[in-house]
C-alpha positions, 0 to 999 in steps of 0.5 A: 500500500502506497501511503500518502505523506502525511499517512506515513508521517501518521505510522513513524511514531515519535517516542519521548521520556521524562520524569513529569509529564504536565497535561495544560499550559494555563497557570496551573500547568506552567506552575507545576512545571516549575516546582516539579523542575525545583524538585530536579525533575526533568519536565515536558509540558504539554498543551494542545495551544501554546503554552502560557497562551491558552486555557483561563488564567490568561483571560483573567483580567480581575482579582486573585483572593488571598489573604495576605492582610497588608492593608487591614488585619486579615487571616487564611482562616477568615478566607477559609470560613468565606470560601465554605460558606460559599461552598454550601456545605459539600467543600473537601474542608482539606483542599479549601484549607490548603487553597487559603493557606498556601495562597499568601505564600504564592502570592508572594512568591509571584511578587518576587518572581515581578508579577507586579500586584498593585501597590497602595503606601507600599503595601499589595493593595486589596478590593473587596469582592462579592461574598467576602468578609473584608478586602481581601483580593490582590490584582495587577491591574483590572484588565491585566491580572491574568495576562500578568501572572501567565507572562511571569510564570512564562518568563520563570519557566523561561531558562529553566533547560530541564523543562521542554515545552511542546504546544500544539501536542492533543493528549489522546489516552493516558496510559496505564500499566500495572494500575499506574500512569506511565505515560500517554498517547498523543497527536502533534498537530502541526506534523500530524504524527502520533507521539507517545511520552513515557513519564514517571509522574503525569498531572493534568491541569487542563482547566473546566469544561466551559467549552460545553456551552456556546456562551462561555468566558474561557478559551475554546479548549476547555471542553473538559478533556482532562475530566475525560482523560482522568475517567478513562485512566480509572480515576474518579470524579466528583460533584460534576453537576456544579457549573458556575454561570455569570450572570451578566457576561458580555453579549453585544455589541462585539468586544476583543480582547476583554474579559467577557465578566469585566461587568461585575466590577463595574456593577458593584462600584458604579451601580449599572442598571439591569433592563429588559428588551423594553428598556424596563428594571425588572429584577424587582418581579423576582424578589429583589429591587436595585437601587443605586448599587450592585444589590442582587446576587448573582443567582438571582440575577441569573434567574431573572434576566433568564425569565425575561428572556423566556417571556419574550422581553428580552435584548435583541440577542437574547439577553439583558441590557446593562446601563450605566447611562446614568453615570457620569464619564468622570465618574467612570474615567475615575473609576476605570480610567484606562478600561474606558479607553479599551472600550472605546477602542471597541467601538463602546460608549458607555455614556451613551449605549448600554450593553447587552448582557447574559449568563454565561459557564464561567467555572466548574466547581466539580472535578477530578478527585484527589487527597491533598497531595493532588493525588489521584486513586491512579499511582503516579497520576495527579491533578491541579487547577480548575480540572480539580473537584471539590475545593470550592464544592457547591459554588466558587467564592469569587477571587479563587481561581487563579488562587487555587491553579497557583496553590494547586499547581506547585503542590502537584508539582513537587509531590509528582516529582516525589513520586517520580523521583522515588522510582514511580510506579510501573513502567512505560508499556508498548503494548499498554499505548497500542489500543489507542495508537491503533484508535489514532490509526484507524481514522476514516474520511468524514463521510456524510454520517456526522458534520463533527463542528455542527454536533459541537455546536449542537451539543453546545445548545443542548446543553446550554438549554437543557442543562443550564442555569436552571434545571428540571427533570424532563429537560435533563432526561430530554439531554441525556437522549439527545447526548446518548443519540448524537454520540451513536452517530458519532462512532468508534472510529474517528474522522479525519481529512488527512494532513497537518492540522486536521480539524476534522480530527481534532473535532472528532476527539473533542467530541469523544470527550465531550459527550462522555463528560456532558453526560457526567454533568447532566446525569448528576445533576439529575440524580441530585434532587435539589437546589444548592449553590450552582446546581439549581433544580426548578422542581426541587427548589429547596436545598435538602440536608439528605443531599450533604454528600459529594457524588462519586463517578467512574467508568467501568465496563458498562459505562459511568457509576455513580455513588455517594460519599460523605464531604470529606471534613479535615483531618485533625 
C-alpha cells in the first residue's frame, strides 16, 4: 500500500521520556512545571495551544483572593470560613484549607518572581469582592491580572533547560500499566504524527469544561478533556453537576480582547442598571429591587434576566441590557480610567449605549478527585487547577481561581516529582499505548454520517438549554437522549481529512470527550434532587440536608457509576 505523506508521517511514531509529564499550559500547568523542575525533575509540558497562551488564567483580567492582610488585619482562616460558606456545605474542608493557606505564600512568591500586584503606601493593595468578609483580593491591574501572572510564570519557566515545552501536542489516552500512569498517547498537530511520552509522574491541569456551552468566558479548549482523560485512566470524579454561570457576561455589541465578566466590577462600584428588551428594571418581579448599587446576587440575577428572556422581553440577542447611562464619564474615567479607553477602542460608549448582557459557564466547581497531595486513586497520576473537584464544592467564592491553579499547581508539582523521583510506579508499556495508537490509526474520511463542528455546536445548545442555569427533570432526561443519540452517530472510529492540522480530527476527539463528560454533568445533576449553590433544580427548589454528600463517578465496563460519599471534613 502506497501511503500518502502525511499517512506515513501518521505510522513513524515519535517516542519521548521524562520524569513529569504536565497535561495544560494555563497557570496551573506552567506552575507545576516549575516546582516539579525545583524538585530536579526533568519536565515536558504539554498543551494542545501554546503554552502560557491558552486555557483561563490568561483571560483573567480581575482579582486573585488571598489573604495576605497588608492593608487591614486579615487571616487564611477568615478566607477559609468565606470560601465554605460559599461552598454550601459539600467543600473537601482539606483542599479549601490548603487553597487559603498556601495562597499568601504564592502570592508572594509571584511578587518576587515581578508579577507586579498593585501597590497602595507600599503595601499589595486589596478590593473587596462579592461574598467576602473584608478586602481581601490582590490584582495587577483590572484588565491585566491574568495576562500578568501567565507572562511571569512564562518568563520563570523561561531558562529553566530541564523543562521542554511542546504546544500544539492533543493528549489522546493516558496510559496505564500495572494500575499506574506511565505515560500517554498523543497527536502533534502541526506534523500530524502520533507521539507517545513515557513519564514517571503525569498531572493534568487542563482547566473546566466551559467549552460545553456556546456562551462561555474561557478559551475554546476547555471542553473538559482532562475530566475525560482522568475517567478513562480509572480515576474518579466528583460533584460534576456544579457549573458556575455569570450572570451578566458580555453579549453585544462585539468586544476583543476583554474579559467577557469585566461587568461585575463595574456593577458593584458604579451601580449599572439591569433592563429588559423594553428598556424596563425588572429584577424587582423576582424578589429583589436595585437601587443605586450592585444589590442582587448573582443567582438571582441569573434567574431573572433568564425569565425575561423566556417571556419574550428580552435584548435583541437574547439577553439583558446593562446601563450605566446614568453615570457620569468622570465618574467612570475615575473609576476605570484606562478600561474606558479599551472600550472605546471597541467601538463602546458607555455614556451613551448600554450593553447587552447574559449568563454565561464561567467555572466548574466539580472535578477530578484527589487527597491533598493532588493525588489521584491512579499511582503516579495527579491533578491541579480548575480540572480539580471539590475545593470550592457547591459554588466558587469569587477571587479563587487563579488562587487555587497557583496553590494547586506547585503542590502537584513537587509531590509528582516525589513520586517520580522515588522510582514511580510501573513502567512505560508498548503494548499498554497500542489500543489507542491503533484508535489514532484507524481514522476514516468524514463521510456524510456526522458534520463533527455542527454536533459541537449542537451539543453546545443542548446543553446550554437543557442543562443550564436552571434545571428540571424532563429537560435533563430530554439531554441525556439527545447526548446518548448524537454520540451513536458519532462512532468508534474517528474522522479525519488527512494532513497537518486536521480539524476534522481534532473535532472528532473533542467530541469523544465531550459527550462522555456532558453526560457526567447532566446525569448528576439529575440524580441530585435539589437546589444548592450552582446546581439549581426548578422542581426541587429547596436545598435538602439528605443531599450533604459529594457524588462519586467512574467508568467501568458498562459505562459511568455513580455513588455517594460523605464531604470529606479535615483531618485533625
Amino acid at each position: 500500500m502506497i501511503l500518502e505523506p502525511s499517512q506515513q508521517e501518521r505510522m513513524e511514531q515519535v517516542h519521548l521520556e521524562t520524569d513529569v509529564l504536565v497535561i495544560g499550559g494555563g497557570g496551573a500547568g506552567m506552575y507545576a512545571a516549575i516546582a516539579a523542575a525545583d524538585e530536579g525533575c526533568n519536565v515536558i509540558l504539554a498543551d494542545r495551544s501554546l503554552v502560557g497562551r491558552g486555557g483561563a488564567t490568561v483571560m483573567a483580567q480581575m482579582t486573585v483572593a488571598v489573604a495576605v492582610g497588608e492593608q487591614e488585619p486579615d487571616h487564611w482562616q477568615h478566607h477559609l470560613e468565606d470560601t465554605l460558606a460559599a461552598g454550601r456545605g459539600i467543600c473537601d474542608a482539606r483542599l479549601a484549607r490548603l487553597l487559603c493557606e498556601d495562597g499568601p505564600i504564592r502570592i508572594r512568591e509571584m511578587d518576587d518572581w515581578g508579577v507586579g500586584w498593585a501597590r497602595e503606601d507600599g503595601h499589595i493593595k486589596q478590593v473587596h469582592a462579592p461574598g467576602h468578609d473584608r478586602p481581601r483580593c490582590v490584582y495587577v491591574d483590572f484588565l491585566n491580572t491574568g495576562p500578568a501572572v501567565s507572562k511571569t510564570l512564562r518568563t520563570k519557566l523561561s531558562p529553566l533547560e530541564q523543562v521542554r515545552r511542546i504546544g500544539e501536542l492533543c493528549i489522546i489516552d493516558i496510559v496505564i500499566e500495572d494500575g499506574a500512569a506511565v505515560g500517554v498517547v498523543a497527536l502533534h498537530l502541526p506534523s500530524n504524527r502520533i507521539v507517545t511520552i513515557a513519564a514517571g509522574a503525569v498531572i493534568i491541569a487542563t482547566g473546566g469544561l466551559t467549552r460545553l456551552y456556546q456562551r462561555n468566558s474561557a478559551s475554546a479548549n476547555m471542553a473538559g478533556d482532562g475530566y475525560a482523560l482522568a475517567l478513562r485512566a480509572g480515576a474518579e470524579l466528583l460533584d460534576m453537576e456544579f457549573v458556575q454561570f455569570f450572570p451578566i457576561g458580555h453579549l453585544a455589541p462585539r468586544m476583543i480582547g476583554m474579559d467577557p465578566i469585566m461587568w461585575d466590577p463595574f456593577r458593584y462600584k458604579l451601580g449599572g442598571r439591569l433592563l429588559n428588551g423594553a428598556m424596563e428594571e425588572f429584577t424587582e418581579k423576582y424578589g429583589q429591587a436595585e437601587t443605586d448599587g450592585y444589590v442582587i446576587t448573582r443567582d438571582l440575577a441569573t434567574y431573572a434576566i433568564t425569565k425575561e428572556v423566556e417571556a419574550g422581553r428580552g435584548s435583541p440577542a437574547g439577553g439583558a441590557y446593562l446601563s450605566f447611562t446614568h453615570i457620569p464619564e468622570a465618574d467612570l474615567r475615575a473609576a476605570f480610567g484606562p478600561v474606558i479607553d479599551r472600550l472605546a477602542e471597541n467601538g463602546i460608549d458607555l455614556t451613551k449605549t448600554p450593553i447587552e448582557v447574559a449568563p454565561i459557564a464561567h467555572y466548574h466547581m466539580g472535578g477530578v478527585r484527589v487527597d491533598d497531595a493532588m493525588a489521584t486513586r491512579v499511582q503516579g497520576l495527579y491533578a491541579a487547577g480548575e480540572v480539580v473537584g471539590g475545593a470550592n464544592g457547591a459554588n466558587r467564592l469569587s477571587g479563587n481561581a487563579i488562587t487555587e491553579a497557583l496553590v494547586f499547581g506547585e503542590r502537584a508539582g513537587r509531590r509528582a516529582a516525589a513520586w517520580a523521583l522515588a522510582g514511580g510506579g510501573a513502567a512505560w508499556s508498548n503494548s499498554a499505548a497500542a489500543g489507542t495508537i491503533d484508535l489514532i490509526r484507524s481514522a476514516i474520511p468524514a463521510g456524510d454520517s456526522l458534520n463533527v463542528a455542527a454536533a459541537i455546536v449542537d451539543l453546545q445548545h443542548i446543553m446550554g438549554e437543557l442543562v443550564g442555569p436552571f434545571r428540571d427533570e424532563a429537560g435533563l432526561t430530554e439531554a441525556l437522549s439527545k447526548i446518548d443519540r448524537s454520540r451513536h452517530r458519532l462512532g468508534d472510529r474517528p474522522f479525519a481529512a488527512g494532513g497537518p492540522f486536521d480539524v476534522t480530527e481534532l473535532d472528532w476527539f473533542d467530541l469523544r470527550n465531550m459527550y462522555l463528560v456532558a453526560e457526567c454533568v447532566t446525569r448528576a445533576a439529575l440524580l441530585r434532587t435539589e437546589s444548592r449553590g450552582a446546581h439549581q433544580r426548578e422542581d426541587h427548589p429547596e436545598m435538602q440536608s439528605g443531599w450533604q454528600v459529594n457524588q462519586i463517578i467512574t467508568l467501568g465496563d458498562g459505562g459511568l457509576n455513580f455513588a455517594s460519599a460523605p464531604v470529606m471534613q479535615e483531618a485533625a
